[in-house]
Phi, psi and omega in degrees: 000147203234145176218032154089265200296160174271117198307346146285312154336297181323300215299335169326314198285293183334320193272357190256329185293308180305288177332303184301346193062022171324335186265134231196114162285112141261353185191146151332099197073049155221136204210133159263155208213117196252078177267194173340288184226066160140203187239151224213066214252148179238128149252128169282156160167123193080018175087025189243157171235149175224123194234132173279030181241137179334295161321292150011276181291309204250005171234340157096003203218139170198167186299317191287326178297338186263349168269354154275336187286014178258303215279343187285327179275354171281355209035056199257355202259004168285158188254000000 
């Protein structure tokens, strides 16, 4: 599966969106994301992340989905 950027890059951006403190909790599975070029809103559900960002809609994978799905399993993403 090919996903235009290379899937080292993506986990790159993720870990630098995280460092920045880029992730915004408004809820339980609901999360914004202040990335590159705009904000971002993500829902967890069903152990899946879903991202309103363009990459996203066309490849099912992005940098933001994959730095929440960093910040949940570190479980820093608990209230």
């Amino acid at each position: 599966m090919s996903y235009g950027v290379p899937l080292q890059k993506m986990l790159e951006k993720a870990d630098r969106l995280l460092k920045g403190n880029r992730i915004e909790r408004l809820d339980s599975g609901h999360y914004n994301v202040i990335g590159d070029h705009g904000t971002y809103t993500l829902v967890e559900r069903d152990g899946r992340v879903y991202c309103s960002c363009p990459g996203f809609q066309g490849k099912g994978i992005c940098s933001h989905s994959l730095a929440v799905m960093k910040l949940t399993q570190n479980g820093k993403g608990k209230f």
